[in-house]
C-alpha positions in Angstrom: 101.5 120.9 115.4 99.3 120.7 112.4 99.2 117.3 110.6 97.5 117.0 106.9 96.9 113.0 106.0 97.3 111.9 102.3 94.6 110.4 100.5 96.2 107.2 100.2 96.5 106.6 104.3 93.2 107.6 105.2 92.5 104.9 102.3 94.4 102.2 104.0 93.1 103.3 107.5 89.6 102.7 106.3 90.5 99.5 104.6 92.5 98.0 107.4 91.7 98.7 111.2 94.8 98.5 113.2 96.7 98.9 110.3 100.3 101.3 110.7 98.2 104.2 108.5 95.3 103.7 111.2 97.7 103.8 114.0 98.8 107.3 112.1 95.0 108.5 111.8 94.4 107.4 115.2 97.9 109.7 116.8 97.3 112.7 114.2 93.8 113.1 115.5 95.0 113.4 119.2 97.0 116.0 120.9 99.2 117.8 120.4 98.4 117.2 116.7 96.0 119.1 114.9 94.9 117.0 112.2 94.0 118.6 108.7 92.4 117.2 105.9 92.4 118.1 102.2 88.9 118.9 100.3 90.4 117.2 97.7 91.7 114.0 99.1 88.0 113.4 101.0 86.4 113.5 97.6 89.2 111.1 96.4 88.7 108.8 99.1 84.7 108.4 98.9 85.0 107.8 95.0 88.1 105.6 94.9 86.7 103.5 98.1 83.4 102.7 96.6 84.8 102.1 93.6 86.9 99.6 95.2 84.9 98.1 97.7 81.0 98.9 96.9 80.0 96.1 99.6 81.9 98.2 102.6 79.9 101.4 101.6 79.4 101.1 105.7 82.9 101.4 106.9 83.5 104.4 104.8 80.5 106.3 105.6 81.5 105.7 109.7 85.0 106.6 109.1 84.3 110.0 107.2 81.6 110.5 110.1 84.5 110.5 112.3 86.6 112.1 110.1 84.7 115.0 109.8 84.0 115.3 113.9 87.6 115.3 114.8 89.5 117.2 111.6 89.4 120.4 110.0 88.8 120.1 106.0 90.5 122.6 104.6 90.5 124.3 100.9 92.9 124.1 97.7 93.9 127.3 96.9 93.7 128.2 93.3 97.1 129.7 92.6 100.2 127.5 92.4 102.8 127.0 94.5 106.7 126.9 93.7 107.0 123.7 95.8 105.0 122.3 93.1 108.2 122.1 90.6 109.5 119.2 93.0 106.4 116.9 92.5 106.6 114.2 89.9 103.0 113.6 90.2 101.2 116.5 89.2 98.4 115.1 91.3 100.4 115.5 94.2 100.3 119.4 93.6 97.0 120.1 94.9 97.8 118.2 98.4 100.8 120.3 98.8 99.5 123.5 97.9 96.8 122.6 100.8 99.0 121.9 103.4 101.2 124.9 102.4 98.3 127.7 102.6 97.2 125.4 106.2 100.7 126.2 107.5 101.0 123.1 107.8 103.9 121.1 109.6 103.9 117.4 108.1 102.3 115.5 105.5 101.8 112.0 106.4 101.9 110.1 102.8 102.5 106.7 101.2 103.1 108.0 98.2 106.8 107.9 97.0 106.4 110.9 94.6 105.7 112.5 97.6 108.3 111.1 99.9 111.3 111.2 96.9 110.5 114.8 96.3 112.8 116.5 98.9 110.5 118.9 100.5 111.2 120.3 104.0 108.7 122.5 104.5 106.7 120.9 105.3 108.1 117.6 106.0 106.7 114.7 104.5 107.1 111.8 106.2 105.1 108.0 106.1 103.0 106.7 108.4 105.2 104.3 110.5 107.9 107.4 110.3 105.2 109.5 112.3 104.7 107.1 114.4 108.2 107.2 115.6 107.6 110.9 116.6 
């Protein structure tokens, strides 16, 4: 089952070790979840968490090591998808159209544009919801 991780988790799974979106990182990463991440969202991450938190430079740079070893980073493709009508956040749109061309099977996101927008395919779902799976 292929699993894509939202900027915004990988965010808090950096920030906060044993944190519910760290528990999610730590399950998506292991069988029998494939664990995908979004071009987009690692450069989004490594800007947005310096930015933040210049002094923990560190923790990033380990985490994104580890990342990298255990994921596959996969492309946004350049031509729109439908699904994309349902986003409120047009930032949202490239995430989606990601984890559509991965095939992917669930987004794991804390972002309630994301999680209010009524897509199935594939299901969107928060981290403490996959962590009921």
């Amino acid at each position: 089952m292929k699993v894509l991780i939202d900027t915004n988790v990988l965010f808090s799974a950096v920030y906060r070790r044993g944190s519910t979106s760290h528990q999610a990182y730590n399950k998506a990463v292991n069988p029998p979840y494939h664990c995908l991440i979004c071009d987009q969202s690692l450069d989004e991450l490594t800007e947005s968490f310096i930015e933040k938190f210049p002094d923990r430079s560190d923790d990033l740079k380990v985490f994104i090591l580890d990342l990298l070893s255990i994921t596959k980073v996969i492309p946004v493709p350049k031509d729109k998808h439908p699904l994309e009508a349902k986003l409120r956040d047009p930032d949202d749109a490239l995430i989606l159209r990601a984890a559509i061309a991965a095939n992917t099977d669930i987004i794991i996101s804390g972002d309630l544009d994301f999680l209010e927008s009524n897509i199935t395919q594939p299901m969107i779902i928060s981290a403490s919801q996959f962590l009921l799976l």
